[in-house]
C-alpha positions in Angstrom: 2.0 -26.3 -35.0 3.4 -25.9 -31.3 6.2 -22.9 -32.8 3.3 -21.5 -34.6 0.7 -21.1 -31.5 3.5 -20.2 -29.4 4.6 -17.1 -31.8 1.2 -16.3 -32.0 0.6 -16.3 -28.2 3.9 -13.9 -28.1 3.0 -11.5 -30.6 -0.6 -10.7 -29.1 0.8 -10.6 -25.5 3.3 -8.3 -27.2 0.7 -5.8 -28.7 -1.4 -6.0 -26.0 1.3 -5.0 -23.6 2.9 -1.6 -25.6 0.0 0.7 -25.4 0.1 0.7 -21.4 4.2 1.1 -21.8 3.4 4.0 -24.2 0.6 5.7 -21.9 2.4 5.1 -19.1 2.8 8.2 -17.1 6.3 9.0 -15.7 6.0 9.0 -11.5 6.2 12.7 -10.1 6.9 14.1 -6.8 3.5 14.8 -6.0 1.8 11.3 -6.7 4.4 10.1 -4.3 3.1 12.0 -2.0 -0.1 11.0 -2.4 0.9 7.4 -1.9 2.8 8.4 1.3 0.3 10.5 2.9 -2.3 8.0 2.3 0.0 5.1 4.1 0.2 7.3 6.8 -3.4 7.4 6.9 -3.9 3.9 6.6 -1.0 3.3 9.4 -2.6 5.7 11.9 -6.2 4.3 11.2 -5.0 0.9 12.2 -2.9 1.7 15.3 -5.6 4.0 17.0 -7.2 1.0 18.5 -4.2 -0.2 20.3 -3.2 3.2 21.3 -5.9 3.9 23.5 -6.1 0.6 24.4 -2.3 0.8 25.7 -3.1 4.2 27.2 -6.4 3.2 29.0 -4.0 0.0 30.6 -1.7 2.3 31.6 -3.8 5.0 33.4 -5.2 1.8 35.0 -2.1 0.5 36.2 -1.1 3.9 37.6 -4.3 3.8 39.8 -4.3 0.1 40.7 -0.5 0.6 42.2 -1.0 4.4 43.5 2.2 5.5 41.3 1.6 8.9 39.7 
């Protein structure tokens, strides 16, 4: 019984499994691109907070010591 309903379990997780291999679309160039231009996106979305944060700090620092 066990051998049986583990064959079973294989074979459907098996079948279910080969159409996305066989529709699977090989990766090109310019869906990597995509990806990477996107993560940059992402990246520079999160880091503009701290950015001007740092830069405001910075510009006050300059005024509270009187260094230009």
């Amino acid at each position: 019984m066990k051998k049986t309903a583990l064959f079973l379990l294989a074979s459907i997780t098996m079948t279910a499994s080969m159409p996305a291999f066989a529709q699977a679309k090989p990766a090109s160039s310019s869906s990597d691109n995509k990806v990477v231009a996107g993560a940059k996106k992402v990246g520079r979305g999160i880091m503009w907070g701290p950015k001007k944060m740092w830069g405001g700090m910075k510009s006050m620092g300059k005024k509270m010591t009187g260094k230009s």
